[in-house]
MARDREN-113210 format. One record per residue (C-alpha): x, y, z; residue number from 1. Coordinates in steps of 0.001 Angstrom, whole numbers, plus 500000, padded with zeros to 6 digits. Layout:
REM residues N
       u       v       w  num
       X       Y       Z  NUM
...
***
This chain:
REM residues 680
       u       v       w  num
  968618  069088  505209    1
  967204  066507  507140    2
  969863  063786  508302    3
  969010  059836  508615    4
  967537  060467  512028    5
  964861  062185  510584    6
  965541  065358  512363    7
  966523  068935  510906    8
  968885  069464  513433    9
  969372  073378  511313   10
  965966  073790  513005   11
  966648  072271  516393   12
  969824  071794  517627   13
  971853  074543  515184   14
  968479  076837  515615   15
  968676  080575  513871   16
  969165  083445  515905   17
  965510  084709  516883   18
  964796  088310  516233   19
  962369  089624  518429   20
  961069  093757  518639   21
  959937  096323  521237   22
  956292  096104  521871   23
  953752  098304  520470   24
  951519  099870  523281   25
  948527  101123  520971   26
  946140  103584  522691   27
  943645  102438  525163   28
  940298  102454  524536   29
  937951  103677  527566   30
  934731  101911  528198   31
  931594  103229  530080   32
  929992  101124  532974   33
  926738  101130  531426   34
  923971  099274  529770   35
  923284  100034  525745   36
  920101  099928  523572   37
  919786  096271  522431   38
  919047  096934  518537   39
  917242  094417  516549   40
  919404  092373  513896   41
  918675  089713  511534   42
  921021  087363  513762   43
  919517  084475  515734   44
  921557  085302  518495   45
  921361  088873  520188   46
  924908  089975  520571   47
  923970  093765  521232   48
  922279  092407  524179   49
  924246  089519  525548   50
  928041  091484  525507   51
  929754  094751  526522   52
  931169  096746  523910   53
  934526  095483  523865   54
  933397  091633  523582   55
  931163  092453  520814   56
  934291  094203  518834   57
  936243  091105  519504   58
  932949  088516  518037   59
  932399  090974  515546   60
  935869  091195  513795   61
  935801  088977  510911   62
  939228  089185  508424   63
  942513  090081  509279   64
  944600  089537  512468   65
  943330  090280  515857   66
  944838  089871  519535   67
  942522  089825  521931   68
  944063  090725  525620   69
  941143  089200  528196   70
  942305  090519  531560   71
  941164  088149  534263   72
  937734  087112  534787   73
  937120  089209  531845   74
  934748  086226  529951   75
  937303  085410  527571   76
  935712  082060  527331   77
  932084  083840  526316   78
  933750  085808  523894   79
  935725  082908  522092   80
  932314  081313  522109   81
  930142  083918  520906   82
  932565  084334  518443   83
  932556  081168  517442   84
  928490  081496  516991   85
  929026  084810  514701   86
  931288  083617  512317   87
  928649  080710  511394   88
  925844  083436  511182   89
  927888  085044  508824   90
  927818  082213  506807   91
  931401  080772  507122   92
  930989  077007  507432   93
  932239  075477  510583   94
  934923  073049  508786   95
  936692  076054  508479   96
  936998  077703  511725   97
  939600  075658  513566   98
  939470  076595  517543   99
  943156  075538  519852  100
  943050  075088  522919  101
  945634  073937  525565  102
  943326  071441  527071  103
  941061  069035  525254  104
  938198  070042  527963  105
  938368  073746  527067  106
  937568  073182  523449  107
  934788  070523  524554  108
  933172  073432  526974  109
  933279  076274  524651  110
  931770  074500  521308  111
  929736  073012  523738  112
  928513  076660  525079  113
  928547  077579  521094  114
  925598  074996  520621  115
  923685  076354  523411  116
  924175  079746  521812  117
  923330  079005  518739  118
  922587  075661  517632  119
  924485  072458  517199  120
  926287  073099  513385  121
  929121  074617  516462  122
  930094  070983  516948  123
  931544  070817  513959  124
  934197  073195  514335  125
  937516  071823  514585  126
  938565  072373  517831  127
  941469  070738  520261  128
  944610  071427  521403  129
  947554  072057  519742  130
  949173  068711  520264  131
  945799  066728  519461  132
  945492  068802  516227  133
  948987  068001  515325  134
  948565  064497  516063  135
  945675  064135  513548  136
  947313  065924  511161  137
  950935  063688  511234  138
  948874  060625  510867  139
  946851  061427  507934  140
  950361  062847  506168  141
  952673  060851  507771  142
  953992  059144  504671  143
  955472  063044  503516  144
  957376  062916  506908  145
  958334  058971  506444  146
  956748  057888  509728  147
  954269  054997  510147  148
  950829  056070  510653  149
  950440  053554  513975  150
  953145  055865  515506  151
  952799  055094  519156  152
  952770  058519  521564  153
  955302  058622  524484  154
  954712  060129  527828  155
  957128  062072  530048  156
  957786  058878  531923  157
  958162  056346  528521  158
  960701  059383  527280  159
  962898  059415  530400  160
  963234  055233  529992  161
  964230  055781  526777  162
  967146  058082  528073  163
  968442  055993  530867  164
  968253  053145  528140  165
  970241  055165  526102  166
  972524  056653  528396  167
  973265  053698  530004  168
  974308  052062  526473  169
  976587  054787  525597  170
  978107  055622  528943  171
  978195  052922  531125  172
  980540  054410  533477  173
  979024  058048  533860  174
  980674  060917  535838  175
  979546  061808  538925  176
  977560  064925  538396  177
  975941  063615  535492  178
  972515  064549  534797  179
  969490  062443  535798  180
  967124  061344  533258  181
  964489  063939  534001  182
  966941  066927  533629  183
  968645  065253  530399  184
  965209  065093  528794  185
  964126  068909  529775  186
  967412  070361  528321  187
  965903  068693  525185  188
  962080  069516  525712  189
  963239  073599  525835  190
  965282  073114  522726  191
  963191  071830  520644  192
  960361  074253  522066  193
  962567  077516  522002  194
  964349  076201  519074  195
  967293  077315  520857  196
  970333  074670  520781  197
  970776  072119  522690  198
  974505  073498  523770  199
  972781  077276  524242  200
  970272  075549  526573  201
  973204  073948  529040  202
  975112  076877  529028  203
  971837  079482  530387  204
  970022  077334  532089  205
  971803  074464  533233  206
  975655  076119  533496  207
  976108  073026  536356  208
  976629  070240  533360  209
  978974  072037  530810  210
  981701  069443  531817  211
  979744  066647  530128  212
  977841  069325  527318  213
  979304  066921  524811  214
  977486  063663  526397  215
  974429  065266  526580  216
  974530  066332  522846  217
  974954  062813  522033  218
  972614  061279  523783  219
  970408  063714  522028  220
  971057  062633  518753  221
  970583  058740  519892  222
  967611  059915  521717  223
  966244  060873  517973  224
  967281  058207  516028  225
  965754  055867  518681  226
  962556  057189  518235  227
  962636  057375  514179  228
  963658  053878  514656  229
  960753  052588  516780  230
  958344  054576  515383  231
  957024  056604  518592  232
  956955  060364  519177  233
  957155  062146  522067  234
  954924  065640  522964  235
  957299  067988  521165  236
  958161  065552  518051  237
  954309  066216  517468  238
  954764  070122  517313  239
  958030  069738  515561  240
  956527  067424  512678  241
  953877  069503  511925  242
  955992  072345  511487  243
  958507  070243  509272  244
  955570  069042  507452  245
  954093  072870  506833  246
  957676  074259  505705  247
  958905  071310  503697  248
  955323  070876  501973  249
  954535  073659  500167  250
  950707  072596  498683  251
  949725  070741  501774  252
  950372  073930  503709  253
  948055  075998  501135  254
  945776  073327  501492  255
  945439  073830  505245  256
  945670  077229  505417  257
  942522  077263  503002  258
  940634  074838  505096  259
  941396  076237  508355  260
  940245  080208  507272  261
  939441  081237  510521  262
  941818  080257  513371  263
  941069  081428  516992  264
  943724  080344  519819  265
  943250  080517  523538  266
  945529  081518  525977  267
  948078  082458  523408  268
  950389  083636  526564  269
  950987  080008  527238  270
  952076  079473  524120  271
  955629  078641  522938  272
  957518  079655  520022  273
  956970  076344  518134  274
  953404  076489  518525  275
  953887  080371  517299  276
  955828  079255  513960  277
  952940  076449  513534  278
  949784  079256  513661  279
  951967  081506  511336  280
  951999  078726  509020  281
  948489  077582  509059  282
  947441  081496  508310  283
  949703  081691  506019  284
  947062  082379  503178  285
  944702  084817  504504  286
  945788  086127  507921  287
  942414  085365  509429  288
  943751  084800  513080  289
  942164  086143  516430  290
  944803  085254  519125  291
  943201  085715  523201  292
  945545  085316  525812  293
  946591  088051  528596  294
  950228  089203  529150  295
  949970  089363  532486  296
  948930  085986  533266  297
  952080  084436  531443  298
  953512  082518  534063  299
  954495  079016  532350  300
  958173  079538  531340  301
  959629  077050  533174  302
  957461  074776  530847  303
  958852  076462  527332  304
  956318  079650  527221  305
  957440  082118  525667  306
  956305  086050  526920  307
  957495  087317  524069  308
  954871  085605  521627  309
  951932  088084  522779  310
  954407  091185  523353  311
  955449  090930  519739  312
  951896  088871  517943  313
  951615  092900  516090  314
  954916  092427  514498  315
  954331  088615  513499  316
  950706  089427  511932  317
  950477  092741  510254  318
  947889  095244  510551  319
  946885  093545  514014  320
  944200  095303  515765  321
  944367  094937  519053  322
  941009  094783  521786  323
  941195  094832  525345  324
  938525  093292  527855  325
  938937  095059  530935  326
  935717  094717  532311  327
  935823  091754  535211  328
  932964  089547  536546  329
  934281  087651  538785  330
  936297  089782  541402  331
  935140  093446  543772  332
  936540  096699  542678  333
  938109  096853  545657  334
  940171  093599  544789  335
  940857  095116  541239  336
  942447  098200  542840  337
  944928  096191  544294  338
  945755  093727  541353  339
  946056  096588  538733  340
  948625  098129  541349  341
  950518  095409  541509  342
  950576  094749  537243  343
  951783  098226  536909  344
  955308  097442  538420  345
  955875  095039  535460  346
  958438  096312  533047  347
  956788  094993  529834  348
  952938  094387  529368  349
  950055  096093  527505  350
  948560  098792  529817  351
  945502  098013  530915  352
  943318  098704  534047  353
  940020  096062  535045  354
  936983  097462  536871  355
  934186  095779  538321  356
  930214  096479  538586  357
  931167  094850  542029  358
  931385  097003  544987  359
  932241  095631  548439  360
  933282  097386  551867  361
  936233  094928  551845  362
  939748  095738  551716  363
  941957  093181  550633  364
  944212  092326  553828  365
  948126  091824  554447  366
  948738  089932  557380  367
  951925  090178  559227  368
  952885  087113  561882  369
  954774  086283  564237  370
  955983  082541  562661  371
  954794  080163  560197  372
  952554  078587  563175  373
  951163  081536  563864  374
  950265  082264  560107  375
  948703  078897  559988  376
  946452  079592  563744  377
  945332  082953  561862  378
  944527  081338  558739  379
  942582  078081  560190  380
  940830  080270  562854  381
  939913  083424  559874  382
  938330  080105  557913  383
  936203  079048  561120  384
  935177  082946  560743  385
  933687  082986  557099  386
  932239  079554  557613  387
  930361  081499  559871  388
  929670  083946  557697  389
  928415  081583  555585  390
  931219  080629  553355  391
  931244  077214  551838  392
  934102  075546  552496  393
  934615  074402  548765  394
  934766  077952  547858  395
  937870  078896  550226  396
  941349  078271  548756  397
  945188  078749  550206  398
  947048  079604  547134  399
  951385  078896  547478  400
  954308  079661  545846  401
  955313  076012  546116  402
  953784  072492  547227  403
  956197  072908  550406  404
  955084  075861  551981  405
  951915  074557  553269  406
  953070  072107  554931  407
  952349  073803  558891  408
  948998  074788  557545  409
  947900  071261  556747  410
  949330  070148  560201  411
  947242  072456  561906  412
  944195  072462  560029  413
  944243  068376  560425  414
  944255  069362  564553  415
  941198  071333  563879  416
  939020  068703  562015  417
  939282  071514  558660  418
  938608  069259  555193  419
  940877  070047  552972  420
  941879  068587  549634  421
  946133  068728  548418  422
  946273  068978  544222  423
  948913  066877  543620  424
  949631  062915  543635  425
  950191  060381  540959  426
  948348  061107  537832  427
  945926  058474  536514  428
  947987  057919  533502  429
  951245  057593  535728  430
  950518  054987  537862  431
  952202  051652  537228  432
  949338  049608  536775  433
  947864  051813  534028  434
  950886  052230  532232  435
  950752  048260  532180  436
  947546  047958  531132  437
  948348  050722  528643  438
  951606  049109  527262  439
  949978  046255  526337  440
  947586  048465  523924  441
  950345  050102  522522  442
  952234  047037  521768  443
  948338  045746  520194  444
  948604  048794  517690  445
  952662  049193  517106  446
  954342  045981  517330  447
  957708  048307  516872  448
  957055  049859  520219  449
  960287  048365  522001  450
  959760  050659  525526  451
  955909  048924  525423  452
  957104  045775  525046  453
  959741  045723  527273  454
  957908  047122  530092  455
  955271  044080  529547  456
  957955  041265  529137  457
  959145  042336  532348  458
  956064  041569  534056  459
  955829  038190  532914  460
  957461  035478  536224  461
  961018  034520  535244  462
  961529  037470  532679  463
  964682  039625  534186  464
  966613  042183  531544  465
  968822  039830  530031  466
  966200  037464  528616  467
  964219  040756  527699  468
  967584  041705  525217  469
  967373  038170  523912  470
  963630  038335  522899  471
  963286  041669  521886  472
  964985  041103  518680  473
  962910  038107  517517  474
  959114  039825  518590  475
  960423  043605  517168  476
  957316  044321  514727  477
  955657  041543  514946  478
  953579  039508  517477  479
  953583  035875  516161  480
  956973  034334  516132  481
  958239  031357  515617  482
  958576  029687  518687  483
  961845  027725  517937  484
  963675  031206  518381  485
  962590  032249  521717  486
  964558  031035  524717  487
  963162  027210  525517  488
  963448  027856  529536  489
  960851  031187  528687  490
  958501  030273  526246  491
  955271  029240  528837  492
  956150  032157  530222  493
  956026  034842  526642  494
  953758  032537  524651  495
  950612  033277  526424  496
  950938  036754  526658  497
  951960  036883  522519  498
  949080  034914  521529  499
  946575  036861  523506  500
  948298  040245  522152  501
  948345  039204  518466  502
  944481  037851  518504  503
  943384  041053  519670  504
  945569  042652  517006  505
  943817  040989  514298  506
  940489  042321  516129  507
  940860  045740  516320  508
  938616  046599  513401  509
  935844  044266  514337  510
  935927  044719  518178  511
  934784  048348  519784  512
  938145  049659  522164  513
  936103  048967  525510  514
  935969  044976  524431  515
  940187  044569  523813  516
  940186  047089  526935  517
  938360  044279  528646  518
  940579  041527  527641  519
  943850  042931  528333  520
  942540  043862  531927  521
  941160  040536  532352  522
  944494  038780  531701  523
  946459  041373  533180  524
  944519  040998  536756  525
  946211  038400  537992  526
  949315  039977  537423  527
  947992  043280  539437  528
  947170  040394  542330  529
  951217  039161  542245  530
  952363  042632  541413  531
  950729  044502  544222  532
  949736  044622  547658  533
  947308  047349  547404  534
  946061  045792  544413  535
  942082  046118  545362  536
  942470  049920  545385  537
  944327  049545  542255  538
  941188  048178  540657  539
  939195  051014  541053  540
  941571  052791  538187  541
  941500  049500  535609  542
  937541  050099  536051  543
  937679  053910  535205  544
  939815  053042  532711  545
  937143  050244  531145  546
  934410  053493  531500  547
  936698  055822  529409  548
  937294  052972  526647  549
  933785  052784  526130  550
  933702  056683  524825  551
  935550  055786  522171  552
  934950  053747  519050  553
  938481  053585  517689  554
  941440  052224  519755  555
  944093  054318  518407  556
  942415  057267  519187  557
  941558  056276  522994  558
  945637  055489  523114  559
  946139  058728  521631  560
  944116  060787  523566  561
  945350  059010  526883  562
  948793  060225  526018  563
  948035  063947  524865  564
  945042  064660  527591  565
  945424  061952  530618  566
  942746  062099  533234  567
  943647  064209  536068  568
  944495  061824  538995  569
  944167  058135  540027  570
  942036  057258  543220  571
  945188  058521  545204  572
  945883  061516  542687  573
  944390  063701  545200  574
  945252  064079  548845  575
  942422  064674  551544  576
  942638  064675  555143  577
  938844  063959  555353  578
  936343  061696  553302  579
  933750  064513  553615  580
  932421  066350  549788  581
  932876  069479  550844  582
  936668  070309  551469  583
  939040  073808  551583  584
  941716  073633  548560  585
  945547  074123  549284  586
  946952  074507  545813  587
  949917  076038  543878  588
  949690  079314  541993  589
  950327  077730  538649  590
  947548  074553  539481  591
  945310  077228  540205  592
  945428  079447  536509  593
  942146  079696  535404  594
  939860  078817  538756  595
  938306  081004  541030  596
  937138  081229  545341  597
  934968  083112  547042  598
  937813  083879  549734  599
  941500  083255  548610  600
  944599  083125  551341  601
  948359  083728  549749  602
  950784  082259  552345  603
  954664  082779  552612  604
  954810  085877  550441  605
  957745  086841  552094  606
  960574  088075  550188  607
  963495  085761  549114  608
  960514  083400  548952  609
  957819  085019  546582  610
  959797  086567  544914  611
  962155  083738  545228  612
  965553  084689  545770  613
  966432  082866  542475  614
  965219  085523  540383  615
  966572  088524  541759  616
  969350  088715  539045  617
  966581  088754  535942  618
  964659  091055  535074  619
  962631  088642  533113  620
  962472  085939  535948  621
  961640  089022  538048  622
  958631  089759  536044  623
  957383  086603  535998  624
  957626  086425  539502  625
  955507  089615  539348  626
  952497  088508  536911  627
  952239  085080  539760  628
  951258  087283  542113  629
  948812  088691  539935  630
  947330  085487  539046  631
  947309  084763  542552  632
  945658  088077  543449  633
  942936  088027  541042  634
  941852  084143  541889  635
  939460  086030  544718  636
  935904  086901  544278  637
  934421  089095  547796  638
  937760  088002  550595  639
  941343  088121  549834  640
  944156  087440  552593  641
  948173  087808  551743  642
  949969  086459  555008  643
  953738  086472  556086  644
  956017  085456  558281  645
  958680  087599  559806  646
  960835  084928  560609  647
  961101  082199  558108  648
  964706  080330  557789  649
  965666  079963  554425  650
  968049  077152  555034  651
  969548  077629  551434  652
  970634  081135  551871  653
  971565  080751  555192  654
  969713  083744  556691  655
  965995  084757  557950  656
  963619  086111  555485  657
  961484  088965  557115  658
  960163  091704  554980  659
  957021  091122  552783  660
  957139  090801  548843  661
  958509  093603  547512  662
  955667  093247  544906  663
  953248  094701  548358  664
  955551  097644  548577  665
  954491  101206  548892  666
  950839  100122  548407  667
  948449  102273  550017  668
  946543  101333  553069  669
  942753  101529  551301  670
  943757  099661  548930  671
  946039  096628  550953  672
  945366  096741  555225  673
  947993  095815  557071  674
  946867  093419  559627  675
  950324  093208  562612  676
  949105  089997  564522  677
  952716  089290  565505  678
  951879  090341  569532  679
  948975  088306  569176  680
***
């Protein structure tokens, strides 16, 4: 039953028990490193010819349920596409192959790749990610659900306002360990993704607050009502609606399952157990789903993945037949030797083994210093060496467990004059300035949208938080009030902005998104002049964003889109030491998923560290741990270096950490050297 909220707590916060099963290891199947026989078809495309045997079983399936495990560099992407280009061939219209993603550019690139395979009826496949999808869906059926179409789409930041708005109202006087914002809304991000309780949630993961579990349950509940109230959703509302709307809506479901006959999802690892319940849904009718993803690359937990949606996809979808690509393109043997050595040590997976048409001399190297510094000289002066060797600088990478073990590297490759670029920074869509400009859009489309309109009141000289409580009630919902309500001392201060907001309001039909973009940013400027000091760099985001308004045609969908797939960074979003094009990368494991280097380093794997000493009491945790290291490992193409120090201080533990990842343990020397530079 769903309460007045509008939320089936049953479903999220009292969530049933859920079963999972041993996984099934079916035989392998063995393929031959060889060329076949192209044979002549009647298809426009030449599949024979174009895959190996085990991609053309996966583009050649057709009915039932398939799960596709695409070990690294494997072409999963070719495969999806080529898929993609068969089904069509076989004469299934495109409207009814729907293609999820888990980023909007990955569907772009591979119906994009379709059309080049085939021809251009590919681009009208329904393709996106899950969230995009869902957000389509919600607003076209929105009236089942009792939500206003013109729902406005929160962001991580917009969500945690809304909690320290709420928390702040209910508990003025809050405890001393209380949970901040951030934390408060994760506890509820994994509960509605694992559909776990909230009170289960606290009590495994976050044992540290079970002396104010009760608050935090509260706040919860406000935390929903708020948003049913104001009419904005945040990222897991939209995977939680369309699930309500599937279950609760017995025809529409049918009706989408019939549309959608052919569902293919990418990197199904990554995919939580919402997003599993939603794809069970939407095949409900025929059981036409091809699921790629790779078990061992699973290492996203921490965001609400859940492993045990590809370990158990054969018990979920019967008859499953399940394909494995070994083959890999991208790395040497000799670099596969070592990764499939280190994936056997993981307790649950689906055996598999990659090989390569590669062969190289090269041994994949572990390097033992001395002391961080040392670790850094060996890596900056081994970079100097394949430079020489005519490495480009761009394709040389320094992979790390976390942002803050780099940090002696950078200092020393700085005193060397080494380019190198940081991933991290503010993100475009998280900078202030954007969100302002942003707001005021919102607050254009959804009057209701209180956090929008605060945030834009607040900018406004002369507007503090009490006058902000005294408006908000008399401009809720609408944008044109009468003026003999609003505080006297304020109105030159609110009127110009409301007039300016509801005229472009009244315009969104007849004006393209790009022209309101223009207007808001035009009045907004001086603002960013008062606001800001830096405010000239500022303006180089306001004119990107202008560019990316002017790709769309309809303003609610440029909103939406700039909530569910933000541009990657701002003009500070990435750091680099050096203006020059061609720059080394320093990046995280996780950032890295999915990219490839020539020559890859792996710094700090010293155990207590990678592993981290934080998961040596789970088996799972320890697994994950595991398949990172994988990831890492199979990011190189021709050169890969694993370095460690034998005397790092782990200040939390209070001791030194000196032997090397246990994952590197008992690995033979052709297939891992070990480098000792520590007397160098």
């Amino acid at each position: 039953m769903i309460n007045p909220a509008g939320v089936n707590y049953n479903k999220i916060g009292m969530a049933e028990e859920i079963i999972t099963t041993q996984n099934s290891k079916p035989a392998r199947k063995k393929y031959v490193l060889k060329k076949r026989d192209t044979v002549k078809t009647d298809y426009k495309v030449n599949y024979e010819a174009d895959l190996n045997q085990a991609q053309l079983d996966a583009v050649t399936s057709k009915e039932g349920a398939y799960l596709v495990i695409a070990g690294a560099g494997s072409g999963k992407t070719k495969t999806l596409t080529y898929r993609v280009a068969r089904l069509i061939e076989d004469g299934i219209k495109p409207e009814n192959i729907l293609l999820l993603t888990f980023t909007k550019k990955a569907a772009a690139e591979m119906l994009s790749r379709a059309t080049l395979v085939l021809d251009d009826r590919c681009e009208k496949v329904a393709g996106g990610t899950f969230h995009s999808f869902a957000n389509i869906i919600l607003r076209k059926y929105s009236k089942l659900l009792k939500l206003k179409n013109n729902f406005t789409i929160l962001d991580k930041t917009d969500c945690e306002d809304i909690i320290n708005h709420i928390t702040g109202q209910m508990f003025p006087k809050k405890e001393k360990r209380f949970p901040k914002k951030s934390t408060i809304l994760e506890i509820y991000s994994k509960s509605v993704n694992k559909e776990t309780p909230t009170k289960q949630i606290i009590e495994e993961e976050f044992p540290q607050f079970a002396h104010c579990e009760d608050k935090i349950i509260e706040i919860h509940k406000a935390y929903v009502g708020y948003k049913r109230e104001n009419s904005v959703l945040d990222y897991d509302d939209l995977l939680l609606y369309i699930k309500l709307l599937l279950e609760n809506n017995e025809n529409l479901r049918k009706n989408l399952s019939n549309q959608y006959q052919y569902i293919m999802v990418d990197e199904y690892q990554d995919t939580n157990t919402l997003q599993a319940d939603v794809i069970k849904l939407l095949a409900s009718e025929h059981n036409n789903i091809m699921a790629v993803g790779d078990d061992a690359q699973s290492i996203y937990s921490f965001r609400g993945a859940n492993f045990r949606n590809i370990l158990d996809f054969p018990k979920l979808f019967e008859n499953t037949k399940i394909i494995k690509l070994e083959q890999n393109y991208r790395s040497t043997q000799n670099i596969l030797k070592l990764t499939n050595t280190i994936i056997s040590k993981a307790k649950e997976k689906y055996a598999k083994t990659l090989f390569s048409e590669i062969q190289s001399p090269i041994v994949p190297a572990l390097i033992c210093a001395k002391n961080t510094q040392m670790e850094a000289d060996f890596i900056c002066q081994r970079i100097l060496e394949l430079l020489d060797e005519d490495v480009n600088l761009s394709d040389i990478c320094v992979l790390t467990r976390n942002a803050r073990m780099s940090y002696s590297l950078e200092i020393e490759l700085s005193k060397r004059a080494i380019p190198f670029q940081k991933f991290g920074g503010p993100k475009f869509m998280e900078t202030a300035h954007i969100k302002d400009v942003v707001a005021h859009l919102r607050v254009i489309i959804n009057p209701d949208d209180i956090i929008s309109l605060t945030r834009i009141l607040l900018l406004l000289k002369g507007v503090g938080a009490s006058t902000v409580n005294s408006v908000i009630p008399i401009i809720k919902g609408q944008l044109n009030p009468d003026i003999k309500l609003l505080p006297m001392k304020k109105v030159d201060s609110i009127m110009p902005m409301l007039k300016t907001l509801d005229k472009l309001s009244h315009q969104i039909a007849a004006k393209k998104p790009s022209e309101i973009v223009d207007e808001i940013i035009a009045y907004y400027r001086p603002i960013l002049k008062d606001k800001y000091d830096d405010f000239a760099k500022r303006e180089k985001d306001l004119d990107h964003l202008q560019y990316l308004a002017g790709q769309y045609s309809n303003l609610e969908d440029f909103i939406s889109d700039m909530a569910l797939e933000p541009p990657d960074s701002s003009v500070e979003g990435m750091y680099k030491n050096n203006s020059d094009d061609e720059a080394l990368t320093i990046s995280t494991i996780h950032s890295a998923k999915g990219l490839e280097w020539d020559s890859v380093f792996i710094i700090g794997a010293v155990d207590g560290r990678f592993p981290s000493a934080y998961s040596f009491n789970s088996e799972e945790e320890m697994d994950e741990e595991l398949r990172l290291m994988y990831v890492a490992t199979t990011r190189a193409k021709n050169n890969l270096y694993i370095t460690y120090p034998v005397d790092m201080y782990d200040y939390s533990m209070n001791m030194v950490l000196s032997k090397p990842s246990r994952f590197l343990n008992g690995i033979p020397d052709d297939v891992l050297e070990l480098w000792d530079i520590t007397e160098g």
